[in-house]
N, C-alpha and C positions, 0 to 999 in steps of 0.2 A: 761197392757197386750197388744201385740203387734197384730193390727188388723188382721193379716194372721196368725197366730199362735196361736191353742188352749192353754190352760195352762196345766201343766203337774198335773194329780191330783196324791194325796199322800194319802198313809197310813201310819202313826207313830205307831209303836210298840215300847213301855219301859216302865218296867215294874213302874217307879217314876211318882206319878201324879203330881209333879211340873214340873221336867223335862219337860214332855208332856205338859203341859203347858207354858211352857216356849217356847217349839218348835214351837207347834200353833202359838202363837203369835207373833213369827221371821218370817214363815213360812205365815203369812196373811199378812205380810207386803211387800212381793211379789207377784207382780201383773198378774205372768205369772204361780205362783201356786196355787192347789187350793188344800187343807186339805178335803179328803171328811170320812173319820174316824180317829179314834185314838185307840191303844190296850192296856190291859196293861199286857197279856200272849200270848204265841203265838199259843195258842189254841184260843183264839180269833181274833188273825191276821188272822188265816190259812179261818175261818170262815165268816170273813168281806170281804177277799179278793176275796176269790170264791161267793159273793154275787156283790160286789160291782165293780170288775175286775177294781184296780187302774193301773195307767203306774208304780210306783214307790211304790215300801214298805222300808221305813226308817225305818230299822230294830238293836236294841241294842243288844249285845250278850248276857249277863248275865238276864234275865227275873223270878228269883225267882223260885217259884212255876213253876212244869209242863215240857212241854221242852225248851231247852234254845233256842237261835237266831242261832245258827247253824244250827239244826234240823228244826225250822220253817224256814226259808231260806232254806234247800235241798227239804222240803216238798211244800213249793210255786213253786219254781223253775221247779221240776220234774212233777208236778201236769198237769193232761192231758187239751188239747188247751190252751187257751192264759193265760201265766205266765206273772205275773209285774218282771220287774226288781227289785232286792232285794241292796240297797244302806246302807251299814252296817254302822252306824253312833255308836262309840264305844268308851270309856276312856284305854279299853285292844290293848295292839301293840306288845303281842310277836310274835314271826316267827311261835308257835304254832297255836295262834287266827288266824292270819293273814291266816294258809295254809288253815286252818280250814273251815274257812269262804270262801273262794275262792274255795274250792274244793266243798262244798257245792251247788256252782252257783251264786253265790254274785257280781255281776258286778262291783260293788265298794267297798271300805273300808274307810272310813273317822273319822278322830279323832272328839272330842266335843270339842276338843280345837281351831277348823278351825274357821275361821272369818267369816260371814255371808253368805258374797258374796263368799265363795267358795264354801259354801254349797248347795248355790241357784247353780251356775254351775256345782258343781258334780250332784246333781239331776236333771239336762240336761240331763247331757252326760251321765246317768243313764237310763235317757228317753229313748234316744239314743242306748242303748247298748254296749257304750262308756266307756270302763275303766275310774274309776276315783279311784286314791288313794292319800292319804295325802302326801304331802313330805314327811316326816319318814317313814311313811311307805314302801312309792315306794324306799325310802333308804335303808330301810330293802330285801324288795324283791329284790333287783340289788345285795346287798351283796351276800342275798340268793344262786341266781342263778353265782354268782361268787366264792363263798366256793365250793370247791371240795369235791368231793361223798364220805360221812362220811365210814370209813372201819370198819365192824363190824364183830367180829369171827362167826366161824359158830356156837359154843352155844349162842352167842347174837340174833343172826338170829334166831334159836331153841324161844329164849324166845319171840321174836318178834312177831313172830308166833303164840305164845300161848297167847302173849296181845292181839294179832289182834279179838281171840277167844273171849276174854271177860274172860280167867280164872285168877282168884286171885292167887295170890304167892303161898298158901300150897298148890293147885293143879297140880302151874307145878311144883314146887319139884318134888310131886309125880311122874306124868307125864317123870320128864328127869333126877329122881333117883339121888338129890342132895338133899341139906337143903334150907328152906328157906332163911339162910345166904347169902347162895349163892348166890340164887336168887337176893335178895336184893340188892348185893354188884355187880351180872352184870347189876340191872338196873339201878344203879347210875353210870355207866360207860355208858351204853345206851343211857341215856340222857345228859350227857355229850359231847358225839360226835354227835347227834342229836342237841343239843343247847335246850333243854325242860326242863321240870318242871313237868311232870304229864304221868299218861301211854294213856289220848288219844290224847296228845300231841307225844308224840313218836309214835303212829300208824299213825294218819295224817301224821306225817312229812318220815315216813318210806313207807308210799303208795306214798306220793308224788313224794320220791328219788328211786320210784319200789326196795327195797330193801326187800319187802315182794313178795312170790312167787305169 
C-alpha cells in the first residue's frame, strides 16, 4: 500500500463459496485493498454494507436465492447517505445484463474472465466513480449506442407497455382483445429488434431507448 493512500475496502457478494474464495485471496494479494466482508445473497450485502459502509461492493449478478445483483446494486446505490460504488464483476455480457446493471447504478461491469490487474484497477476507478468496463463489453455498449433506435409498431408498444406492468401473456390478450398467439408471436418480434432473450430484458432495454411512455 502506497503511504498517502488509504486502501480501498471491499465487499464481495456471489453467491459460490469457492468463487468467493477464490476472490479473497486474489483480492489480499493487493496491497492497496482491503476485503472487510464477503456475501453470499444480497440480502446479506445490502445488510453488511449499510453496517460496514465499504468504498466498493463486487457484486455478481446471478445470486440464487432471494434478489439477484441487479436489484441489490439499485437498492445500495439508491440507499439514503453514503452509497459504495457497486463494481459488477460477472460471466453474463448480454446488452440486456449489461443495460440492466448500469441502469441499476453500477459504476462498473467487469467480466471473471479479466486478468487480475485489471480487476485491481477497475476497483480503483470504482473507488473513483470512474467507469470501468471490460473490453467486450465497452464493445458491446459502443455498438449499442451506435445501432439505430429499434422501430417498433404501435401494438408492440401496447405490449411493451403491458410487460413494463408485470402482466403475463393471458392477461394482455385479455387486456388488447387478441390470443395469446399473438401475443407470443409479437414478442418474439419484440425481442428481436431489441436484441434480448427475456421480458425484463426487453423492458430495460425499452426504458433505456425511452421507447416506453
Amino acid at each position: 500500500m502506497t503511504p498517502d493512500r488509504a486502501p480501498v475496502r471491499i465487499l464481495v457478494c456471489d453467491d459460490h463459496a469457492v468463487v468467493r474464495a477464490g476472490l479473497l485471496a486474489l483480492l489480499d494479494s493487493a496491497p492497496d485493498i482491503e476485503v472487510v466482508a464477503e456475501a453470499g445473497t444480497g440480502e446479506e450485502a445490502l445488510a453488511l454494507a449499510t453496517k460496514l459502509t465499504p468504498d466498493v461492493v463486487l457484486m455478481d449478478l446471478q445470486l440464487g436465492e432471494g434478489i439477484d445483483g441487479v436489484e441489490t446494486t439499485r437498492r445500495l446505490t439508491s440507499a439514503s447517505g453514503t452509497s459504495p460504488h457497486v463494481l459488477v464483476l460477472t460471466t453474463y455480457d448480454t446488452d440486456a445484463d449489461i443495460t440492466r446493471a448500469v441502469e441499476a447504478g453500477a459504476t462498473g461491469y467487469l467480466l471473471k474472465a479479466e486478468r487480475p490487474d485489471e480487476l485491481f484497477a477497475a476497483i480503483h476507478a470504482a473507488a473513483e466513480g470512474r467507469p470501468a468496463l471490460s473490453a467486450p463489453v465497452a464493445g458491446r455498449v459502443m455498438a449499442h449506442l451506435r445501432r439505430p433506435r429499434p422501430t417498433l409498431t404501435d401494438r408492440e408498444r401496447d405490449i411493451l407497455a403491458q410487460l413494463a406492468r408485470g402482466i403475463g401473456n393471458r392477461d394482455i390478450a385479455r387486456a388488447l382483445y387478441i390470443s395469446e398467439a399473438t401475443v407470443k408471436t409479437h414478442l418474439r418480434r419484440i425481442y428481436g429488434k431489441l436484441g434480448v432473450d427475456t421480458r425484463a430484458g426487453a423492458v430495460a432495454v425499452a426504458k433505456e431507448q425511452r421507447l416506453l411512455p
